[in-house]
TORKOL-4160 file (C-alpha; in steps of 0.2 Angstrom, whole numbers, padded with zeros to 4 digits, m for minus):
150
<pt num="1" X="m0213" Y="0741" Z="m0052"/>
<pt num="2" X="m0208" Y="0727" Z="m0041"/>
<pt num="3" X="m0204" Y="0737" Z="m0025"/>
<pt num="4" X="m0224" Y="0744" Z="m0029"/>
<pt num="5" X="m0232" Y="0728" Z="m0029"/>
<pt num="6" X="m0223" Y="0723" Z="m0017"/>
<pt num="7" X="m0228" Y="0738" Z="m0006"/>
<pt num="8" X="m0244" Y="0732" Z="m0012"/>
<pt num="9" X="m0244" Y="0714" Z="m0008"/>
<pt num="10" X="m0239" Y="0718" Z="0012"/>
<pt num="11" X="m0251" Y="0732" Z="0013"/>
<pt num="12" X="m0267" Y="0722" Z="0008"/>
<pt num="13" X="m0261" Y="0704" Z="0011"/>
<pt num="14" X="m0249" Y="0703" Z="0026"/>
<pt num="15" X="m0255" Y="0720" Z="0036"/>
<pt num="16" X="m0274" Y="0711" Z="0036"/>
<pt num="17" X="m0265" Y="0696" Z="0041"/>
<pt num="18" X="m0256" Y="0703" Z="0055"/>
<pt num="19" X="m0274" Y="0710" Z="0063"/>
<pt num="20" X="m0279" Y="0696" Z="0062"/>
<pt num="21" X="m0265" Y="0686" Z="0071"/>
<pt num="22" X="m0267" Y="0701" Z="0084"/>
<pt num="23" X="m0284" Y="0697" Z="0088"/>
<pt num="24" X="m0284" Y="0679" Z="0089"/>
<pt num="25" X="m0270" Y="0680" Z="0101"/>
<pt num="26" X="m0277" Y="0695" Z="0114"/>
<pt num="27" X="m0294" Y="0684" Z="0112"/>
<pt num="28" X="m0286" Y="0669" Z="0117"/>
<pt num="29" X="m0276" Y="0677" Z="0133"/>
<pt num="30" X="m0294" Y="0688" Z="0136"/>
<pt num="31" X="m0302" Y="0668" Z="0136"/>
<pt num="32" X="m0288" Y="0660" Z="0149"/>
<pt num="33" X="m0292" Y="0678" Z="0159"/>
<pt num="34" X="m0308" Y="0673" Z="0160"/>
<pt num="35" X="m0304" Y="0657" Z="0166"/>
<pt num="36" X="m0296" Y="0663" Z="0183"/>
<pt num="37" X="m0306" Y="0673" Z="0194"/>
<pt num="38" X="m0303" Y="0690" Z="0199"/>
<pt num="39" X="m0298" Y="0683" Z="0215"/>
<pt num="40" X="m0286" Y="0668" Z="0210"/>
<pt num="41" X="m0278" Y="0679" Z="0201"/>
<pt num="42" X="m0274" Y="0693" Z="0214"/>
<pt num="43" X="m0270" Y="0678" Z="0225"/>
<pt num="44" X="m0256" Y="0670" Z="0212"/>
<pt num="45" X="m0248" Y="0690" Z="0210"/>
<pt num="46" X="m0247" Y="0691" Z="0230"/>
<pt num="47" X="m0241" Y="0675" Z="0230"/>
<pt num="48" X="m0227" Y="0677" Z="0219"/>
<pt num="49" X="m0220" Y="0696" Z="0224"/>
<pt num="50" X="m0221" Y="0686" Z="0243"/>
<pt num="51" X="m0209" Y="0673" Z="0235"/>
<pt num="52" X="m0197" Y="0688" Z="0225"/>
<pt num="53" X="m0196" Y="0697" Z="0243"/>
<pt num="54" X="m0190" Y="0680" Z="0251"/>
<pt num="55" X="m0179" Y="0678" Z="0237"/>
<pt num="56" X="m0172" Y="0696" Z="0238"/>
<pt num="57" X="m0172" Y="0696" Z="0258"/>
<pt num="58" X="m0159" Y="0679" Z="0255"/>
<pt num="59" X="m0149" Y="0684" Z="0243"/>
<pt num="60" X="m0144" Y="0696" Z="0256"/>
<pt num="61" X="m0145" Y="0688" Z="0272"/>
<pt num="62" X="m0129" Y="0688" Z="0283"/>
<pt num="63" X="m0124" Y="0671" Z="0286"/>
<pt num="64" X="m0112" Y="0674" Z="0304"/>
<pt num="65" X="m0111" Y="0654" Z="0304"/>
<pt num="66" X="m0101" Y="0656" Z="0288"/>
<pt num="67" X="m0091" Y="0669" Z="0296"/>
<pt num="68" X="m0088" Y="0660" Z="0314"/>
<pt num="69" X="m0085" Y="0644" Z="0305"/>
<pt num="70" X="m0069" Y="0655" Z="0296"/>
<pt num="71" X="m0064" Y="0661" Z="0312"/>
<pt num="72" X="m0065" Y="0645" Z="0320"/>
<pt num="73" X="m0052" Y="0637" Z="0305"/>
<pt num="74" X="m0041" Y="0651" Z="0305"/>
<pt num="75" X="m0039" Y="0653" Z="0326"/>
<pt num="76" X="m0022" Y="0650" Z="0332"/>
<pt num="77" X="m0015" Y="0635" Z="0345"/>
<pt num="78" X="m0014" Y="0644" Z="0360"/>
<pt num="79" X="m0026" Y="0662" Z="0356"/>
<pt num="80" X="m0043" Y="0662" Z="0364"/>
<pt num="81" X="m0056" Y="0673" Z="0358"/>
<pt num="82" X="m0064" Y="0680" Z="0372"/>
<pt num="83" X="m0077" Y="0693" Z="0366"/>
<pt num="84" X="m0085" Y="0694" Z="0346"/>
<pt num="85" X="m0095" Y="0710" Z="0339"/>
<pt num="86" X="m0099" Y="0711" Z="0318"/>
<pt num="87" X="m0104" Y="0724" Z="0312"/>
<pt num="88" X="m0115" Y="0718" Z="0295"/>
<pt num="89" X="m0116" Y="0736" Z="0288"/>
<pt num="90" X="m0098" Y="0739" Z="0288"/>
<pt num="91" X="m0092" Y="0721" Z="0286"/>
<pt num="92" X="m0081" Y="0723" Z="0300"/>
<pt num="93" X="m0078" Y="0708" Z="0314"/>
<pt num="94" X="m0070" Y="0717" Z="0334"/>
<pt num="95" X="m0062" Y="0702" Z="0343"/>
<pt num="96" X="m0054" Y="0703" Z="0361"/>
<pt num="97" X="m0042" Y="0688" Z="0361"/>
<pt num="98" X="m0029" Y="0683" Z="0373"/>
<pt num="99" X="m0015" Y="0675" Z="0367"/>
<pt num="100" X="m0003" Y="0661" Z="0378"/>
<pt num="101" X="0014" Y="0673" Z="0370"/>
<pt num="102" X="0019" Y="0685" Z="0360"/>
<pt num="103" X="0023" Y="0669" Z="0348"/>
<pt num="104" X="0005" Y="0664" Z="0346"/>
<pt num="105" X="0000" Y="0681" Z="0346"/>
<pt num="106" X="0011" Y="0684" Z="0329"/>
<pt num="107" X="0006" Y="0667" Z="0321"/>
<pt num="108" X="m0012" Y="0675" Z="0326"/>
<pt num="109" X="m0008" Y="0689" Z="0316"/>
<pt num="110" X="0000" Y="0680" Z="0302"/>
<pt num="111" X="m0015" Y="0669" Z="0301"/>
<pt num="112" X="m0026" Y="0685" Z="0297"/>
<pt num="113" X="m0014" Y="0691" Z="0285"/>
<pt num="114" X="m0014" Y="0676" Z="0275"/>
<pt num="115" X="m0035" Y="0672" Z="0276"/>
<pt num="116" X="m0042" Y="0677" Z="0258"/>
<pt num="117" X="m0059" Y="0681" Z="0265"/>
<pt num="118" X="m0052" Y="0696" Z="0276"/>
<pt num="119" X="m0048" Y="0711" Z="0265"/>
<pt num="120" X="m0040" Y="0721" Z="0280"/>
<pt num="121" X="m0036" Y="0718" Z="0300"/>
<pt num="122" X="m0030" Y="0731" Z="0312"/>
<pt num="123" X="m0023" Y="0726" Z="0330"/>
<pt num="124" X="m0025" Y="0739" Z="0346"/>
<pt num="125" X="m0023" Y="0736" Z="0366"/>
<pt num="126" X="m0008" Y="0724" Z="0362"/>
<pt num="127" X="m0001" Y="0721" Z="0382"/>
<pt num="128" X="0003" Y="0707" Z="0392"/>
<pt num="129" X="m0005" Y="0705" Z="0408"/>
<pt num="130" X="m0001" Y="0688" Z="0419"/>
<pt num="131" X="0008" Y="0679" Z="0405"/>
<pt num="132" X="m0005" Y="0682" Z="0392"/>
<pt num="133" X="m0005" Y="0695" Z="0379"/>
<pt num="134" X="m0023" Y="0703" Z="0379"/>
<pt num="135" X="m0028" Y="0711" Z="0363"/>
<pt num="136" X="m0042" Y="0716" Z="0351"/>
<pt num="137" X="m0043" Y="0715" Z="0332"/>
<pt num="138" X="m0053" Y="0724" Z="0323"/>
<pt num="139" X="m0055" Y="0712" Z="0305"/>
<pt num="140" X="m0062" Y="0720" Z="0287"/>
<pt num="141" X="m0071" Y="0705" Z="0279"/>
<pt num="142" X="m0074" Y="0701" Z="0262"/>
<pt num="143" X="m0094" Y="0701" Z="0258"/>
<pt num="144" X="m0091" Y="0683" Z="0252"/>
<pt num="145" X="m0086" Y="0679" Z="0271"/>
<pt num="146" X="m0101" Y="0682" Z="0279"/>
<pt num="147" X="m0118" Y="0686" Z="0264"/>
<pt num="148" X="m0126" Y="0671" Z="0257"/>
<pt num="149" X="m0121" Y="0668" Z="0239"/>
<pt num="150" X="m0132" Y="0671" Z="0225"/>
């Protein structure tokens, strides 16, 4: 008897009620549509996927400063970078270097080995030409080393 008026009670009391809430509330936001223009309105939606393609386009955006700034820090005495090429899609930095000796070529390499923003390095053309050991690198960089962060 209890669950029926209680069946009762939501069907004819709180069912009605809940219409009604309903109602009020799609007339309110009906009344504050009517208070923008068709116009403003279409004006604030443009205006706001403009600023969630900005925010998308950033969140994205290769920052290369951050990646020479890395470089720069992590360059040993006596190499010179001669020549830099990144490739964003692949996350991979080519560098021509010369080096003063096979010593600061090593300590070059050691330097890569031991930076946490690159995930892998590979050295080619390894030759001394005039008392300078001419090579290239080709770095693997973490995403964190180069795209801006969130």
């Amino acid at each position: 008897m209890l669950l029926v008026l209680g069946y009762v009670g939501l069907l004819f009391g709180y069912k009605p009620y809940l219409k009604r809430e309903i109602a009020a509330r799609e007339q309110s936001l009906a009344d504050l549509a009517a208070q923008v223009s068709q116009t403003e309105q279409e004006d604030f939606l443009s205006f706001y996927f403009q600023l969630v393609d900005i925010k998308n386009l950033l969140s994205s955006h290769v920052m290369t400063s951050r990646l020479l700034g890395l470089l720069q820090a992590r360059i040993s005495p006596g190499v010179y970078f001669s020549n830099l090429t990144f490739n964003t899609f692949e996350g991979k930095a080519t560098i021509e270097a010369f080096a003063d000796s096979y010593d600061s070529f090593t300590e070059q390499l050691q330097a890569f080995a031991t930076t946490p923003d690159i995930a892998s390095y590979a050295v080619s053309n390894a030759v001394q030409d005039k008392g300078l050991v001419k090579f290239q690198a080709i770095l693997t960089m973490k995403p964190e080393a180069y795209k801006n962060k969130n």
